[in-house]
C-alpha positions as CSV (number, residue, x, y, z in Angstrom):
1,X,-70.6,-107.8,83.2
2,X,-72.5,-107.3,79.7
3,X,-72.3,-104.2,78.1
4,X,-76.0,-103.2,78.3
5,X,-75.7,-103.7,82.1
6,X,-72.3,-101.5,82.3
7,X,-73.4,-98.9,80.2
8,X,-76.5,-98.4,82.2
9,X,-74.1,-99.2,86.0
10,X,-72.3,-96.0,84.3
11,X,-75.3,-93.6,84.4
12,X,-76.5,-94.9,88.5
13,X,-76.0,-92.0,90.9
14,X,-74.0,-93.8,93.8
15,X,-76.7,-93.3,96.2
16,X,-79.1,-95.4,93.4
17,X,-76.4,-97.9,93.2
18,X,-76.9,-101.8,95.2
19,X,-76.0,-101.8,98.7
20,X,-72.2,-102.1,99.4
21,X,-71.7,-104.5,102.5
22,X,-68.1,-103.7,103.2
23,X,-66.9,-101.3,105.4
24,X,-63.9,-99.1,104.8
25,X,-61.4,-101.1,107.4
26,X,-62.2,-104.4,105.3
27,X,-62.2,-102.7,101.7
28,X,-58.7,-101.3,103.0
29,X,-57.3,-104.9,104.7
30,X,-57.8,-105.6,101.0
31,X,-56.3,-103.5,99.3
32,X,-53.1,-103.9,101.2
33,X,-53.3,-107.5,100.8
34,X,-53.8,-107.4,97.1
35,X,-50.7,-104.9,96.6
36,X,-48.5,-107.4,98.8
37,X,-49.9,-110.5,96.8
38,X,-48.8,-109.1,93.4
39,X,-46.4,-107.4,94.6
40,X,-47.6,-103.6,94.0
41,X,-47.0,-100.2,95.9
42,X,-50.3,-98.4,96.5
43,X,-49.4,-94.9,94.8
44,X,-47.4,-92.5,97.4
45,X,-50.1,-89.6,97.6
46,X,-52.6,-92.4,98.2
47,X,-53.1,-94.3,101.6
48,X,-55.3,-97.8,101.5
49,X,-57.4,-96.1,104.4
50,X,-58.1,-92.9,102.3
51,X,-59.2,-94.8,98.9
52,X,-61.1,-97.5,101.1
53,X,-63.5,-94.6,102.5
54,X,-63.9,-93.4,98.6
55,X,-64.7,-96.8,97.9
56,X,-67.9,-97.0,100.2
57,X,-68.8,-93.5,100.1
58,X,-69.2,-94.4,96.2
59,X,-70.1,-97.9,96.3
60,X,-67.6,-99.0,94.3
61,X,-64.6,-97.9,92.1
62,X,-63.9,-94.3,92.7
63,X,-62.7,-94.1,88.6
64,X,-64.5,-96.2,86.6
65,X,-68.4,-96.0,87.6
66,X,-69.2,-99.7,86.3
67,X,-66.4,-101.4,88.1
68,X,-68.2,-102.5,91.3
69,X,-65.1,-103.7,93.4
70,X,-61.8,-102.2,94.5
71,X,-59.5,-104.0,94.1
72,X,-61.5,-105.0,90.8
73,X,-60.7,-107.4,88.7
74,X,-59.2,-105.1,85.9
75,X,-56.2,-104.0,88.0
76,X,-53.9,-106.4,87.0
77,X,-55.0,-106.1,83.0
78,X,-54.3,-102.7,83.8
79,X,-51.4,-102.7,85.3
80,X,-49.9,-105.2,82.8
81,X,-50.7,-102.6,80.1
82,X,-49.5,-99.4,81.7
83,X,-47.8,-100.2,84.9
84,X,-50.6,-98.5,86.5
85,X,-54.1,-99.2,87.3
86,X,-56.6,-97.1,85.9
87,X,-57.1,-95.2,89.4
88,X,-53.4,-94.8,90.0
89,X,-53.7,-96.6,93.0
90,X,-51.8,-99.6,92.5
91,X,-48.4,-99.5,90.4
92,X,-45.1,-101.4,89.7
93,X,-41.8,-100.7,91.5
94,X,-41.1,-98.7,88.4
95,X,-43.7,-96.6,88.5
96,X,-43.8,-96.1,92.3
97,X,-40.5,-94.2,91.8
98,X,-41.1,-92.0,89.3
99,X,-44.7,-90.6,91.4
100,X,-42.3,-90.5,94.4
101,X,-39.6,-88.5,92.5
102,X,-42.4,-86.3,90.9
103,X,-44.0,-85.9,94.2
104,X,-40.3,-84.8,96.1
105,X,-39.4,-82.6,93.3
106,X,-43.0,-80.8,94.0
107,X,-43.3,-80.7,97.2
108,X,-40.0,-79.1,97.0
């Protein structure tokens, strides 16, 4: 997406944003599948179901306002870099244990 188009995608109220045609069972069939494909966790305080109805709520990424898609394209960039996708939905096996750990030790 050029720059220009981004930076004004960034500014767009999500109710002036373009229609999103997915519904919330499809955007989270996805998300699943996309986790299993590269073989991700989704993040343990996060549920596919629970993102997915952020997702088209917002019409888009819930984090990053020009990203139109969830799973978008970025993830894996992201997750490459950090271990983590900018959102915190996705992560490596790594990761996935230390949120699990810090969520154990919390809730406890």
């Amino acid at each position: 997406m050029p720059l220009a188009i981004k930076e004004k995608y960034q500014q767009m109220k999500p109710s002036e944003r373009p229609d999103f045609t997915k519904s919330s069972s499809e955007v989270a069939a996805e998300i699943a599948q996309f986790a299993q494909l590269h073989q991700l966790h989704v993040h343990p305080s996060k549920t596919p179901e629970s993102w997915a109805q952020q997702v088209v709520r917002i019409k888009g990424c819930p984090c990053v306002p020009e990203r139109l898609l969830c799973p978008c394209d970025e993830a894996l960039q992201d997750i490459e870099r950090a271990g983590v996708c900018r959102c915190l939905l996705f992560c490596t096996a790594d990761r996935y244990a230390i949120f699990a750990e810090k969520e154990v030790n919390e809730g406890a």
